[in-house]
N, C-alpha and C positions, 0 to 999 in steps of 0.2 A: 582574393576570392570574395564574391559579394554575397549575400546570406541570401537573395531572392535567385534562385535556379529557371525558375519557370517552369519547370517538368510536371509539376501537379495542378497545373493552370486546366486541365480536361478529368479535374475529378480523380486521376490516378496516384498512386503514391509507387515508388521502388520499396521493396524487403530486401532484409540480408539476404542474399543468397542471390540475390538480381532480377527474381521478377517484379513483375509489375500487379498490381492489384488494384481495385475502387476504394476508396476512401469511403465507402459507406460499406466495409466487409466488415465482420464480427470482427478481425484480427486487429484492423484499425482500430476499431470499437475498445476493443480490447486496450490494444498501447498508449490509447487517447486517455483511457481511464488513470492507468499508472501514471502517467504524466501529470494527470488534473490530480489524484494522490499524493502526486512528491511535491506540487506545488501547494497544496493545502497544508502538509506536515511543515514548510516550509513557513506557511503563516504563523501556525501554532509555534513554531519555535521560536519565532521575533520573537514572541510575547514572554517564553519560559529566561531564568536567569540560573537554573541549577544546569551548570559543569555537566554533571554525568547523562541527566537529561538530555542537553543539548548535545554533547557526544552521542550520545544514546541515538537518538533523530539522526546527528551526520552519517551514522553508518548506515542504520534504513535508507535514507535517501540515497547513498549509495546502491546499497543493495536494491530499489525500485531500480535503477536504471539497467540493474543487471538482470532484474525479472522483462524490465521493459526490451531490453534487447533481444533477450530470450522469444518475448512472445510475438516480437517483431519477426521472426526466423521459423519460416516451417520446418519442423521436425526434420522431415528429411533434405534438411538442409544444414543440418548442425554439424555435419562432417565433411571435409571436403573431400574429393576424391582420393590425396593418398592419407586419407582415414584422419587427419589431422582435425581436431576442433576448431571449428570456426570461431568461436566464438572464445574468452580468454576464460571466463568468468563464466559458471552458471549457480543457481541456486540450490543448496542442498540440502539434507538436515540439519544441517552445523549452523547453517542463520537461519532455521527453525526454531533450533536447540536454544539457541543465544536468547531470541525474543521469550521462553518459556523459562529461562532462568530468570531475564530481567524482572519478569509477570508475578516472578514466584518472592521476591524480592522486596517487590512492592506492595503485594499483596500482604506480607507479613507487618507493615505501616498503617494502612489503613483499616478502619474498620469493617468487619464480614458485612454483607452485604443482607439486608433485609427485606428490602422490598426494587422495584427499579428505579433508576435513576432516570430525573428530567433531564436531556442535555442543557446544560447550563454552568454556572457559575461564574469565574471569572473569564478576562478572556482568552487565557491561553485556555483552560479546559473546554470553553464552547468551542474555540477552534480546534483542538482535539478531539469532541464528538461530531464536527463536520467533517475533519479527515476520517474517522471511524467510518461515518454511512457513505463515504465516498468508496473506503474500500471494499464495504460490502459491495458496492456496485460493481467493483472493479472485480471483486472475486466472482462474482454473477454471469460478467460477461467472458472471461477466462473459460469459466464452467458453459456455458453458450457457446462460445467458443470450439470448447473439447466436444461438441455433440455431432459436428462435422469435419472437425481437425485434429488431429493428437495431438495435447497440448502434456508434457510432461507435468504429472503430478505433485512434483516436489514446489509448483508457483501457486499451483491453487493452495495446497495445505499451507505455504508461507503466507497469503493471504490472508485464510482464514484467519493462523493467527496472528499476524500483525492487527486485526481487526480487534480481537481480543485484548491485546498488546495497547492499545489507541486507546479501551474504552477502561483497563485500568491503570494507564498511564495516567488520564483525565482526571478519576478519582486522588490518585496521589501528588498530581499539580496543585490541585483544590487543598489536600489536606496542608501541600507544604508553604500555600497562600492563607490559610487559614478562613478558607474561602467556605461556606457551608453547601451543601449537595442536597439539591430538591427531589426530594421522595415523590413516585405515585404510586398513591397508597389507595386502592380502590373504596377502603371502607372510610376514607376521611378527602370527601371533595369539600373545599372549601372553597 
């Protein structure tokens, strides 16, 4: 089977479920984003060397392709006829739950938080806070998305926080490189 099909050569793409749609719809918009996500979190992990971390990462990325399948499939297309889920996998509290443990985890390592942080330090955390603003994108267009399509709730709220998830995983790569975290602190421009 050869990787180039030719079917999307007129701008169109297939969805689960078998229609066809523009590659310039929100829903695209949408799966493009998760994609360009799991390939960023993918950058940021070359760089990381902590075990649990990079387990950590392999299940997200996991779980993106399960949100991305998800958001690839109109709602009322996630059952089949004799009521059977289309789909194997979807997103639920439970890899909400997971990312809100790990947050809570890490947070308990690094120091409270004072002022914002520059995205920066080394370069597993800079690539860390590039996956962060990607997913806000990604959770943006979900929610754009849901404003003409019912998109189940349980991928945005996982978004959200894998966003969360990103910006203080960043903070605790920096502390476990012994990397320093650039403050903006409005009363001290230097």
């Amino acid at each position: 089977m050869k990787i180039y099909t030719k079917t999307g050569d007129k701008g169109e793409t297939g969805l689960y479920g078998g229609s066809r749609i523009s590659k310039a719809s929100a829903r695209v918009e949408s799966y493009g984003n998760i994609d360009e996500l799991n390939a960023n979190i993918g950058v940021a992990k070359s760089h990381i060397e902590d075990e649990n971390v990079i387990n950590q990462l392999k299940k997200i990325q996991f779980d993106l392709f399960t949100v991305g399948s998800e958001a690839s499939t109109p709602i009322d297309k996630l059952f089949l006829a004799n009521g059977k889920a289309r789909l194997p996998l979807v997103i639920s509290d439970k890899e909400i739950e997971e990312l809100e443990t790990w947050m809570d985890e890490m947070e308990e390592k690094v120091e409270p938080l004072q002022y914002f942080i520059l995205p920066g330090g080394g370069k597993a955390a800079t690539f860390l806070h590039v996956a962060r603003t990607v997913c806000r994108r990604t959770e943006r267009s979900l929610v754009f998305l849901n404003q003409s399509e019912e998109v189940r709730p349980e991928l945005i709220k996982y978004l959200n926080r894998l966003s969360d998830y990103l910006f203080v995983l960043a903070r605790y790569v920096s502390k476990l490189n012994n990397e320093p975290e650039e403050y903006w602190n409005p009363n001290d421009r230097s």
